[in-house]
C-alpha positions in Angstrom: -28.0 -16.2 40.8 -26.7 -14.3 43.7 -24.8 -16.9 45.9 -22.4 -19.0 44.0 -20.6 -22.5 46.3 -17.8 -19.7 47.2 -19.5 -17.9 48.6 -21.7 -20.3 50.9 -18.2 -22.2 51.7 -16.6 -18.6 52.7 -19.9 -17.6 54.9 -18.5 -16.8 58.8 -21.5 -17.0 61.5 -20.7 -15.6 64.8 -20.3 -18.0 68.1 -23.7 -17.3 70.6 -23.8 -18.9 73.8 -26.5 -22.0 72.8 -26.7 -21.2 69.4 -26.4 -24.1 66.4 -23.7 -26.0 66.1 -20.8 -24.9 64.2 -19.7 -28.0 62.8 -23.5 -29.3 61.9 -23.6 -25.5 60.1 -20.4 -26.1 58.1 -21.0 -29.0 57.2 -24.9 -28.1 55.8 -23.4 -25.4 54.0 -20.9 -27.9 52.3 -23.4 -30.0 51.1 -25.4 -26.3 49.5 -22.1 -25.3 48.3 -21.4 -29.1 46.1 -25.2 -29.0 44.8 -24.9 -25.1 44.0 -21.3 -25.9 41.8 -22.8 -29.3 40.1 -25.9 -27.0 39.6 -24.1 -23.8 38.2 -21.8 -26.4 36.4 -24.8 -28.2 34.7 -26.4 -24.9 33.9 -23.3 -23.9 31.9 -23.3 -27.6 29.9 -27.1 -27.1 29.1 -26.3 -23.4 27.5 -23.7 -24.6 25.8 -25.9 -27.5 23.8 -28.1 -25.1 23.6 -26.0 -22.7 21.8 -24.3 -25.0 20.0 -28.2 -26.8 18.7 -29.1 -23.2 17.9 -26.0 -22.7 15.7 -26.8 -26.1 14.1 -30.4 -25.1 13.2 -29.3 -22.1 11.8 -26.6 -23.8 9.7 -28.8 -26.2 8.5 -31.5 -23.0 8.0 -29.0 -21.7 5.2 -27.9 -25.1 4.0 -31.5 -26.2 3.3 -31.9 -22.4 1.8 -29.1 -23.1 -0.1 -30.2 -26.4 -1.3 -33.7 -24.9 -2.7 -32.5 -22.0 -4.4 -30.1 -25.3 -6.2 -33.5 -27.2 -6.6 -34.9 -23.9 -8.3 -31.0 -23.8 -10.7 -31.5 -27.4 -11.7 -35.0 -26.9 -12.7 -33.8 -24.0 -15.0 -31.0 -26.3 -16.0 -33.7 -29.1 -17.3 -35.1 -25.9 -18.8 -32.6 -25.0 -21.1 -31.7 -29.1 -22.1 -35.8 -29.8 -22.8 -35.3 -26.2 -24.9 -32.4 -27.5 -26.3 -33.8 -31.3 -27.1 -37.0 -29.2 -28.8 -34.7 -27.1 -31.0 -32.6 -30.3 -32.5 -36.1 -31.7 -33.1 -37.3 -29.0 -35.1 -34.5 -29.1 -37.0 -34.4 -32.8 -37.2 -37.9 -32.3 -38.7 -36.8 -29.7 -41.1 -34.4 -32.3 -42.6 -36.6 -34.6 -42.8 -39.1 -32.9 -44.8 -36.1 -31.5 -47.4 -34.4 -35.3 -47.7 -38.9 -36.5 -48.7 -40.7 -35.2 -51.3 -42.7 -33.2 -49.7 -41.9 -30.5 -47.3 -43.1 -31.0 -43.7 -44.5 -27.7 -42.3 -43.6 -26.8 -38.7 -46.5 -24.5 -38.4 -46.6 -21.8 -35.4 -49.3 -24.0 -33.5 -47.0 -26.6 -33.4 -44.6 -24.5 -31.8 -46.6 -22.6 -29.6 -47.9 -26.3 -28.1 -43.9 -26.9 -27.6 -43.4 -23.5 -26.2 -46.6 -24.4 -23.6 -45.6 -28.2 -23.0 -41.9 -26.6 -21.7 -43.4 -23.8 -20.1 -45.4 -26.3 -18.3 -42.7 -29.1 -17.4 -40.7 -26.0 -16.2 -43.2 -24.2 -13.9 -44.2 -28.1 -12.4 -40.6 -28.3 -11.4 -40.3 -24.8 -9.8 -43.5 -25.9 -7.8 -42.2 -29.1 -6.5 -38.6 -27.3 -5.2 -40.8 -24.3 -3.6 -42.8 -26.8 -2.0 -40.0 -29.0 -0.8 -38.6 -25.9 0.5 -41.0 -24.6 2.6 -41.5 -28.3 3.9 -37.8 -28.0 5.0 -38.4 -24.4 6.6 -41.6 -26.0 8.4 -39.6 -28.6 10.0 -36.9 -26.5 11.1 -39.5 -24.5 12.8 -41.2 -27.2 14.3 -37.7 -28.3 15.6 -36.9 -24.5 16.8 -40.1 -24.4 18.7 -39.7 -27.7 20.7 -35.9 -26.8 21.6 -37.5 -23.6 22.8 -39.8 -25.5 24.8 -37.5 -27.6 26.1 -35.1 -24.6 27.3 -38.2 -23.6 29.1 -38.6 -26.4 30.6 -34.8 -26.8 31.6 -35.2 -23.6 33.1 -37.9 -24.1 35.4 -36.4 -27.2 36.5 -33.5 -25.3 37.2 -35.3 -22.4 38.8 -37.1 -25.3 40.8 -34.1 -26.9 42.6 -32.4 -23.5 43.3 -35.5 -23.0 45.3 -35.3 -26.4 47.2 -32.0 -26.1 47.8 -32.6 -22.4 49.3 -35.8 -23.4 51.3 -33.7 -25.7 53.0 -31.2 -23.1 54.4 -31.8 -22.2 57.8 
């Protein structure tokens, strides 16, 4: 902006012999200067919300990043328990066939089906948290793109006004 309401308060015009009148001048120029000030003054609220929405988008940016990669941890967490849960079965099923009278086989098949049923339970649960994740990252995008809009639009309103208010100089 060039002028600020200083400036337009501080403007001197020299006296003519029936030229305008002075006090109709000053007092225009009053009125420029006020709307200029509530204008510049409004300008500087509407960056700072801006600034401080962008700052909160970004925050919540890492925060939901943060809460993925901890959606991805607890999945490996349920991992290792279903592991866990699968290893006191087997032996659960070894003791069980030493306390009958016949042995009970655990035969690799019936291990490899384990192995694939955890595999399985684990990779379903990765999928879910990557997908939650990038529904997160969608929606803060969506929200950065209408803020941006409505800058734009704050903008032009802005730009708008300053031209009204200039038009109607003399």
């Amino acid at each position: 902006m060039r002028l600020n309401h200083l400036d337009i308060l501080e403007q001197v015009f020299r006296e003519k012999w029936r030229g305008y009148s002075k006090q109709e001048v000053e007092t225009f120029l009053h009125l420029v200067a006020d709307d200029f000030k509530e204008m510049s003054e409004e300008i500087e609220l509407l960056n700072k919300k801006l600034a401080y929405k962008e700052k909160t988008i970004k925050e919540l940016s890492e925060t939901k990043k943060e809460d993925a990669s901890g959606d991805v941890q607890d999945a490996l967490r349920q991992i290792e328990a279903l592991k866990k849960q699968l290893e006191e079965k087997d032996r659960h099923i070894e003791e069980l066939g030493k306390s009958t009278s016949g042995p009970v086989k655990v035969t690799p098949e019936m291990l490899k089906e384990k192995a694939k049923k955890v595999i399985q339970m684990a990779r379903d649960q990765a999928e879910k948290a990557t997908q939650k994740a990038e529904q997160e990252l969608s929606s803060l995008h969506n929200d950065i793109q209408q803020l941006k809009l409505q800058k734009k639009n704050l903008l032009e309103v802005i730009k708008n006004t300053a031209k009204e208010h200039l038009d109607r100089l003399p």
